[in-house]
C-alpha positions in Angstrom: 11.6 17.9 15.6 9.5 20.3 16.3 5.5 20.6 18.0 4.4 21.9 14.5 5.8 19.5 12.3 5.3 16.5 14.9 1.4 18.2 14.6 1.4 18.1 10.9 2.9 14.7 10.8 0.5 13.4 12.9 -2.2 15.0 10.6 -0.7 13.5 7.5 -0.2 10.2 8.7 -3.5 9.8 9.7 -5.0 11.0 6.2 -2.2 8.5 5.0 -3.5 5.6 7.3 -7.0 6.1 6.1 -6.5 6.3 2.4 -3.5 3.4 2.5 -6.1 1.0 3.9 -9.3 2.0 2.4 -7.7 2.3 -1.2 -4.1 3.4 -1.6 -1.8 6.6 -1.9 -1.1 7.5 1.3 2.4 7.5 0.4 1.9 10.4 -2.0 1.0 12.2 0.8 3.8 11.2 3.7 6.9 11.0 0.9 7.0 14.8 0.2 6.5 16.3 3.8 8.9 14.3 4.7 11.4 15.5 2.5 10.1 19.4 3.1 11.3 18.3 7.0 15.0 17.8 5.5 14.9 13.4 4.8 16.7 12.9 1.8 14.8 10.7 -0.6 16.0 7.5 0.6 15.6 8.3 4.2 11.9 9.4 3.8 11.4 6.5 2.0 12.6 4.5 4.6 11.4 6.5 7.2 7.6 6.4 5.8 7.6 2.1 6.5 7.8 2.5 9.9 4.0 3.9 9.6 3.2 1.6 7.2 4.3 -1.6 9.1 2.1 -0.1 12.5 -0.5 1.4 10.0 -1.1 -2.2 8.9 -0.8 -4.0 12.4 -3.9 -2.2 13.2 -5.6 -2.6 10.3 -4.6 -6.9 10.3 -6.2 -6.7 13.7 -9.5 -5.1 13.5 -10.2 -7.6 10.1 -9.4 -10.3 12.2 -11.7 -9.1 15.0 -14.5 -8.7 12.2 -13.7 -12.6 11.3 -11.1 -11.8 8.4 -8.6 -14.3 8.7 -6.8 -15.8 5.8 -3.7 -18.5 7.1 -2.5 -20.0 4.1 -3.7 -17.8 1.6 -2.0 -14.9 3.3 1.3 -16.7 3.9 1.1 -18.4 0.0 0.8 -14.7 -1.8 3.8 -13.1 0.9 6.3 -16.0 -0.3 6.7 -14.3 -3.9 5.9 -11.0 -2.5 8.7 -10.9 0.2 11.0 -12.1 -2.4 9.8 -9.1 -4.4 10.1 -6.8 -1.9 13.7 -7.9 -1.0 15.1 -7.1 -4.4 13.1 -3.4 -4.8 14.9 -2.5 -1.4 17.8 -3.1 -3.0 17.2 -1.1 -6.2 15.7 1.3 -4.6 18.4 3.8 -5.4 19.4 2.3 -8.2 16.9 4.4 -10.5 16.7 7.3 -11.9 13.5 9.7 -10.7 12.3 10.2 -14.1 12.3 6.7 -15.6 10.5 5.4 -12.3 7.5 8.5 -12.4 7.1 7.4 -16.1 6.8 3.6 -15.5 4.3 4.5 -12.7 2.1 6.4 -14.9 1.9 3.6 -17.3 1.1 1.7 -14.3 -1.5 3.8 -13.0 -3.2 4.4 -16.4 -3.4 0.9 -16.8 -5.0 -0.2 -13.3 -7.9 2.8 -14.2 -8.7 1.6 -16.9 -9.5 -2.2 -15.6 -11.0 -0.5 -12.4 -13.6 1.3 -15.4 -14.2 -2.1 -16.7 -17.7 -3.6 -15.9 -17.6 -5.4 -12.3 -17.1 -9.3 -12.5 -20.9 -10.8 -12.9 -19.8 -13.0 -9.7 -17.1 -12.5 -7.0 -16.1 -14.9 -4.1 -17.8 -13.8 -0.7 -15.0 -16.3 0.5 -11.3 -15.8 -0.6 -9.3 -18.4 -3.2 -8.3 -21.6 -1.4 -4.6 -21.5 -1.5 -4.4 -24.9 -4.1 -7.0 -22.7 -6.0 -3.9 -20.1 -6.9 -1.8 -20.4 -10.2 2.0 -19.6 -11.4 1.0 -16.1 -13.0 -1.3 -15.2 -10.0 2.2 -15.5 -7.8 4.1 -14.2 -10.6 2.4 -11.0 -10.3 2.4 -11.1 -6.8 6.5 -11.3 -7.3 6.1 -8.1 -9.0 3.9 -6.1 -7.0 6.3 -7.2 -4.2 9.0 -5.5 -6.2 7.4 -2.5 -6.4 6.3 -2.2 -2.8 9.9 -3.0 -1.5 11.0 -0.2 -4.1 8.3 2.5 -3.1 5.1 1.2 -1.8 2.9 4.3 -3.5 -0.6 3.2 -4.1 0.6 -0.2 -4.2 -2.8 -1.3 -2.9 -3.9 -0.5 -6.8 -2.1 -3.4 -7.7 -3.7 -5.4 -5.1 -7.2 -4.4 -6.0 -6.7 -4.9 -9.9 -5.3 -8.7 -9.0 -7.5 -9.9 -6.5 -10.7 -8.4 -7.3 -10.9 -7.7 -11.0 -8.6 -10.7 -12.0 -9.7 -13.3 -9.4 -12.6 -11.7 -8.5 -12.5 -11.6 -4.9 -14.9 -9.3 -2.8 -13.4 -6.1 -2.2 -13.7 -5.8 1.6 -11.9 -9.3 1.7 -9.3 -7.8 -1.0 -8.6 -4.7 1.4 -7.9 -7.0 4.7 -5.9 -9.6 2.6 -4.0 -7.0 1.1 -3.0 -5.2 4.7 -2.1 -8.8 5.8 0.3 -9.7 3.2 1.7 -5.7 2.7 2.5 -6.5 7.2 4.0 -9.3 6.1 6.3 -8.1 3.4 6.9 -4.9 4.9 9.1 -5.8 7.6 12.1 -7.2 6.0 11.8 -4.2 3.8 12.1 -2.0 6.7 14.9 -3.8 8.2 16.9 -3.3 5.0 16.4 0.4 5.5 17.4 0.7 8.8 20.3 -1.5 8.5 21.6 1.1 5.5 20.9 4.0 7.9 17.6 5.0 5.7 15.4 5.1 8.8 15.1 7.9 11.0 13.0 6.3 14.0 11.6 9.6 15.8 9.8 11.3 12.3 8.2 7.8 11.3 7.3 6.8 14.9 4.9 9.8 15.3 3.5 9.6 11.7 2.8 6.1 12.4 1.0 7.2 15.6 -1.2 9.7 13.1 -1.4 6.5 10.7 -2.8 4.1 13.4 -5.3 6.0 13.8 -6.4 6.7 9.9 -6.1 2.9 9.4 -8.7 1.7 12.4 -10.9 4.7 10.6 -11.2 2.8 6.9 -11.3 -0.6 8.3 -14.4 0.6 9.8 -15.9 2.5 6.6 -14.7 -0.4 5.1 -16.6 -3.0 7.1 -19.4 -0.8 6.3 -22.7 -1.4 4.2 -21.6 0.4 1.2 -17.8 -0.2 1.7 -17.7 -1.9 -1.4 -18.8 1.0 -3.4 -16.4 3.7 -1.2 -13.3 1.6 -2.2 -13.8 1.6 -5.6 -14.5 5.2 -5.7 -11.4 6.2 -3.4 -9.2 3.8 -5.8 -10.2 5.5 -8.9 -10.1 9.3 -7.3 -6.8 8.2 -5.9 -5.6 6.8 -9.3 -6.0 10.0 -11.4 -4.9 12.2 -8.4 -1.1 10.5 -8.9 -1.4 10.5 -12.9 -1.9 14.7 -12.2 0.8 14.7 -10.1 3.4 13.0 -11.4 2.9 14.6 -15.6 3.2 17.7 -13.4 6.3 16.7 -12.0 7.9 15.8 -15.1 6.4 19.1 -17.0 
């Protein structure tokens, strides 16, 4: 590796960092310079957890410094997600480009348009209790698994769709539950890439180091007096930013 792409790395990871835990779609960012350094796309999307899992550490820390802390909530949601996770790892080849950038466009259309829906007239300043949680809520957190252990990109989306607009959580308390269970899920996901040889440990070490640093940035914006309002604005700006990209990648 050289200084100039460990330098760009470092820059991208930390705009990845920030936007991964203030909204989502970091990945968007990390996938393709990593490839443009010469990772295949399995590698680079292995390579591209090792930030994430270190991105999120941070990120699970500071909430918890700012009292975030979650227990069985946490652990609940990451039962069906890990088991989602598992089985996306193992597709992850298994799909063809074109099919997956069209699914994700579905998916993203659909998440903008709920994020456009009016605001719930209530949400919880305190997170569900885990006997509060019901078979489709863990259902879908099965699937958003999947698709994190598959990919990952702008899986926070998912998140925020679920647990605020559905259950109608607070969106600061969305954003550190959702770094909490992605750590959790992440790292048998990883270890199935780097057991297939999908991980090359020098590239993602250094754009973790970038992403650490993007991710202690939006837990502070996020903690903020208007974080509410800044997530919901990334998410959407984020959102039609990937349906762009990917119609152009399929034009």
């Amino acid at each position: 590796m050289t200084a100039p792409e460990a330098l760009l790395l470092l820059a991208v990871g930390a705009l990845a960092g920030f936007l991964n835990v203030l909204s989502a779609g970091g990945s968007m960012l990390t996938l393709p310079v990593l490839m443009f350094m010469g990772l295949d796309a399995s590698n680079a999307n292995g390579t591209n957890r090792v930030s994430i899992v270190l991105q999120n550490i941070t990120a699970v820390w500071r909430f918890r410094r700012a009292g975030h802390r979650f227990r069985g909530l946490a652990w609940l949601l990451s039962v069906p997600a890990v088991l989602g996770a598992l089985l996306g790892a193992w597709g992850a080849v298994r799909v063809g480009d074109d099919l997956f950038r069209w699914v994700l466009i579905l998916v993203m259309i659909g998440a903008s348009a709920i994020m456009l829906m009016p605001a719930p007239a209530q949400v919880r300043t305190l997170t569900l209790a885990p006997a509060q949680l019901r078979w489709p809520v863990l259902a879908a957190m099965f699937v958003i698994g999947f698709y994190g252990g598959f990919l990952q990109v702008a899986v926070g989306i998912l998140f925020i769709v679920l647990l605020h607009r559905v259950l109608a959580i607070d969106l600061v308390q969305v954003n550190a539950l959702k770094v909490t269970v992605v750590l959790i899920y992440m790292i048998p996901t990883l270890l199935i890439f780097a057991a297939t040889g999908n991980v090359s440990w020098s590239y993602g070490l250094v754009l973790a180091a970038g992403s650490m640093t993007g991710a202690w940035a939006a837990v502070h914006v996020t903690l903020g007096p208007s974080g509410t309002i800044l997530v919901q604005r990334f998410t959407l700006a984020v959102i039609a930013v990937i349906i762009v990209k990917l119609l152009l990648d399929l034009l």
